[in-house]
LUMTIFI-981989 format. One record per residue: residue number from 0; y, x, z of N, C-alpha, C in turn. Coordinates in steps of 0.2 Angstrom, whole numbers, plus 2048, in hexadecimal, padded with zeros to 3 digits. Example, Ala and Ser with C-alpha at 12.3 -4.5 7.8 and 13.67 -1.06 7.14 Angstrom:
BEGIN
   n n.Y n.X n.Z ca.Y ca.X ca.Z c.Y c.X c.Z
   0 7E4 842 827  7EA  83E  827 7F0 842 827
   1 7F5 840 823  7FB  844  824 800 840 827
***
This chain:
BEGIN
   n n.Y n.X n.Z ca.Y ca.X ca.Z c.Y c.X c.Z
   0 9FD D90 87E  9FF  D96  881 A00 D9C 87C
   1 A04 D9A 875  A04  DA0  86F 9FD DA3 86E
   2 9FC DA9 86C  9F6  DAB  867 9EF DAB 86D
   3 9F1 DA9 873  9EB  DAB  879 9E5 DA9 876
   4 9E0 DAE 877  9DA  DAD  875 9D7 DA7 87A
   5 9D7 DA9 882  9D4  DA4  888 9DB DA5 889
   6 9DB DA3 891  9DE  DA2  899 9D9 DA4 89D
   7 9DC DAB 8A2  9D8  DAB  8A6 9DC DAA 8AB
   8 9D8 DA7 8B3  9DC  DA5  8B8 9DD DAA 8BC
   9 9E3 DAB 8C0  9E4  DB0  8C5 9E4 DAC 8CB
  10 9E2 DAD 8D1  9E2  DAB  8D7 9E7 DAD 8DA
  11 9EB DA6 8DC  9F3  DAA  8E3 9F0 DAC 8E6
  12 9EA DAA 8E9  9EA  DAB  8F4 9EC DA6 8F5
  13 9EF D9E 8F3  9F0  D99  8F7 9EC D93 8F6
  14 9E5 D93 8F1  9E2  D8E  8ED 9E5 D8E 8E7
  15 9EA D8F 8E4  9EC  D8F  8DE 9EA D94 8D9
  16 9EB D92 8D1  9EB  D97  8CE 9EE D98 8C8
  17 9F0 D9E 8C6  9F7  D9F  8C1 9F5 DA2 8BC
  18 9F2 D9D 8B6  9F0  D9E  8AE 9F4 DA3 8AC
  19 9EF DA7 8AA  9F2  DAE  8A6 9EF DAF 89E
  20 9F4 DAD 89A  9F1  DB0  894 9EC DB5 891
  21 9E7 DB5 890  9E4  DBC  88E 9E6 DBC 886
  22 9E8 DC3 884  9E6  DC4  87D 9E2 DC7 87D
  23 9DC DC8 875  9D8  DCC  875 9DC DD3 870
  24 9DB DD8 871  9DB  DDE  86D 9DE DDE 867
  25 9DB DD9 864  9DA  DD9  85C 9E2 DD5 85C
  26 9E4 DD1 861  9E9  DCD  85E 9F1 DCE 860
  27 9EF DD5 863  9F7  DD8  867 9F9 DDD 860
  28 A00 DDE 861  A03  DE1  85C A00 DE7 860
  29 A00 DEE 85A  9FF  DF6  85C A04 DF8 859
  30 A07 DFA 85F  A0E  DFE  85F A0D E07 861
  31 A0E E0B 85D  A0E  E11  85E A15 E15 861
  32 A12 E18 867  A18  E1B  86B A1A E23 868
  33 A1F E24 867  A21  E2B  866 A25 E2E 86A
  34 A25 E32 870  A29  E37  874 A2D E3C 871
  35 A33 E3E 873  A37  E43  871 A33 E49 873
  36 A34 E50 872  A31  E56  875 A32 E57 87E
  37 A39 E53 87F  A3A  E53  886 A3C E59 887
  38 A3E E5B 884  A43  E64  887 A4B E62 88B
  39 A4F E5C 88B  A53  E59  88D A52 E52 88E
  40 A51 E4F 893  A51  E48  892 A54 E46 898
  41 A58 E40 897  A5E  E3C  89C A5B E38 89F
  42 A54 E37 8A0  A51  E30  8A2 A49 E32 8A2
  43 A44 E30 8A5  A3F  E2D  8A5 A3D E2B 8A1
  44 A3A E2F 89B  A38  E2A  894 A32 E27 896
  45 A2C E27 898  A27  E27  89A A26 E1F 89F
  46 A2B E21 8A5  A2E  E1B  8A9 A2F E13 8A3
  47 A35 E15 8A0  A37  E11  899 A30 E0E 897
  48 A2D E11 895  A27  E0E  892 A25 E09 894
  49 A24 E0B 89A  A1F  E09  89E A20 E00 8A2
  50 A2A E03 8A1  A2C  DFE  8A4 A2B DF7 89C
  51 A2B DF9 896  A2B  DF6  891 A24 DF3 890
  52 A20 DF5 895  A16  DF2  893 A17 DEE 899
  53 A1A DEC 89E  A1B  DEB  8A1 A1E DE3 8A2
  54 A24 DE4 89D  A27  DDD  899 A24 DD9 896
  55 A21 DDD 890  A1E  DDA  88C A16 DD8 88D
  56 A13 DD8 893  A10  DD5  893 A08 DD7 88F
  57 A05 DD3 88D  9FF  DD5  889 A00 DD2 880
  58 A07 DD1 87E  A08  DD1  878 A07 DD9 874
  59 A05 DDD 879  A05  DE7  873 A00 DE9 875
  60 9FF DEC 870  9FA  DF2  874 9FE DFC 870
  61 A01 DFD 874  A03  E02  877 A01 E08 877
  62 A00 E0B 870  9FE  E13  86A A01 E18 86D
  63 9FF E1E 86D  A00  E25  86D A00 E26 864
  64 A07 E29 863  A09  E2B  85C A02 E2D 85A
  65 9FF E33 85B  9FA  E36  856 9F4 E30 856
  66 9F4 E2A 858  9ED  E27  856 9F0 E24 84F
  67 9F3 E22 84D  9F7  E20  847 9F6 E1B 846
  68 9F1 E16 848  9EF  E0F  848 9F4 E0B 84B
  69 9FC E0A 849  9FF  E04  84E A04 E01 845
  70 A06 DFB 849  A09  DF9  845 A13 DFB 844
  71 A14 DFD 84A  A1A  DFE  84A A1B E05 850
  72 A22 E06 84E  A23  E0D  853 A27 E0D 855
  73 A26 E10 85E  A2D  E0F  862 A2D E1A 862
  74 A34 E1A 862  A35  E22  862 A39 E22 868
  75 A38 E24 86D  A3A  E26  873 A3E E2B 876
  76 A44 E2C 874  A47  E32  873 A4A E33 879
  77 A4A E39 87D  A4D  E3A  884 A54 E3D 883
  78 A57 E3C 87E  A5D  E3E  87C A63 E3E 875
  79 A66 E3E 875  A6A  E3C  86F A68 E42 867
  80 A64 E46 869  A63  E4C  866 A5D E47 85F
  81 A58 E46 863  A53  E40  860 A50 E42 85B
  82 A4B E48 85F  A47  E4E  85B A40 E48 85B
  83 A40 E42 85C  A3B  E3E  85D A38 E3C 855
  84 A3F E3D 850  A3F  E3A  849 A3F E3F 846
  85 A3E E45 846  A3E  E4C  843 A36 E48 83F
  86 A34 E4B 839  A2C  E4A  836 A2C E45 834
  87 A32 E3F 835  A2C  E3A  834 A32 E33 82E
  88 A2E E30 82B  A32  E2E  826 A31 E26 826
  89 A37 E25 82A  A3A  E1E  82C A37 E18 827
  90 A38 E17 823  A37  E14  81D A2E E12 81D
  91 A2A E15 820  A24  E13  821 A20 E0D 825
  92 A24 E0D 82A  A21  E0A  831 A27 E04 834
  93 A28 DFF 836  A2D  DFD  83B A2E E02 83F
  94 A34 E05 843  A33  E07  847 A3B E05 849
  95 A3C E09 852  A40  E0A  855 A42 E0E 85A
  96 A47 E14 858  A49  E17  85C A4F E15 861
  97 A4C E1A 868  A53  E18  86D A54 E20 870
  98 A59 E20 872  A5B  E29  876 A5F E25 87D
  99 A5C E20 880  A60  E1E  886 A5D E19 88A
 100 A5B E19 892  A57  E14  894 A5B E0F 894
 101 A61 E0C 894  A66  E06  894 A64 E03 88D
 102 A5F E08 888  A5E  E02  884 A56 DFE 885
 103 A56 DFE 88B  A4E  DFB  88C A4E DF3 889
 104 A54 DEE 889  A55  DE8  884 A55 DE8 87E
 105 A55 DEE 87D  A55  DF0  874 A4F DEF 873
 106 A4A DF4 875  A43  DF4  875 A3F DED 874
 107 A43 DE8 87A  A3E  DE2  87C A41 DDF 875
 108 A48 DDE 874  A4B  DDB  86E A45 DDC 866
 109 A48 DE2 866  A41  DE5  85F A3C DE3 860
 110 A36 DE4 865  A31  DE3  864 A2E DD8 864
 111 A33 DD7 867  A33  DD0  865 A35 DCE 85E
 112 A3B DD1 85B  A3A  DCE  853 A35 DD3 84F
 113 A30 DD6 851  A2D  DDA  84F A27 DD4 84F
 114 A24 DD0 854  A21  DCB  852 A24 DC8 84F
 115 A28 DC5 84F  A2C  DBE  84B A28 DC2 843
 116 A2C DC6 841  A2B  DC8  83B A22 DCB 838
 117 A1E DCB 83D  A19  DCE  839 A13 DC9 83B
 118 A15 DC1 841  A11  DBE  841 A15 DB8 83C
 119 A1A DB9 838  A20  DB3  836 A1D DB2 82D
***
């Protein structure tokens, strides 16, 4: 089952039960989120997210920008303006920025060769 520390089981309700990988803390990637200001935004960034920890499962563990402990950066931009990258100097950190909810495949895309590459 990939890097799972155990399996723990969940119970249907029918007798049955559906093995669920646990990871432990130490071995999910830390991703740090950065939010535009939100003075215009086209979309629910926050939703976005949300719907992104969602997918992914327990492979992240999912940073607010100022703790500064993540391996890689999602910039959240609520618009094409993309005051989200203002300060910050690209060339430091992986990172990835989106200005649009229709790139929620982008996200899943990046952060998957984002393992490849730092467990590779």
């Amino acid at each position: 089952m990939g890097n799972a520390s155990f399996v723990i089981f969940l119970s249907r309700g029918d007798g049955s039960n559906l093995p669920i990988p646990f990871i432990e803390e130490m071995d999910k990637k830390r991703i740090g989120i950065k939010y535009c200001g939100g003075c215009n935004p086209t979309y629910e960034r926050v939703e976005l997210v949300k719907k992104v920890q969602f997918l992914t499962g327990e492979r992240f563990h999912f940073l607010h920008f100022d703790q500064k402990d993540f391996e890689g950066l999602l910039l959240i931009q609520g618009c094409e303006r993309a005051c989200a990258m203002e300060n910050l100097n690209p060339k430091e950190i992986p990172h990835l920025s989106i200005t649009k909810e229709s790139e929620l495949k982008k996200i899943i895309n990046w952060l998957d060769r984002f393992v490849e590459k730092t467990d590779g």
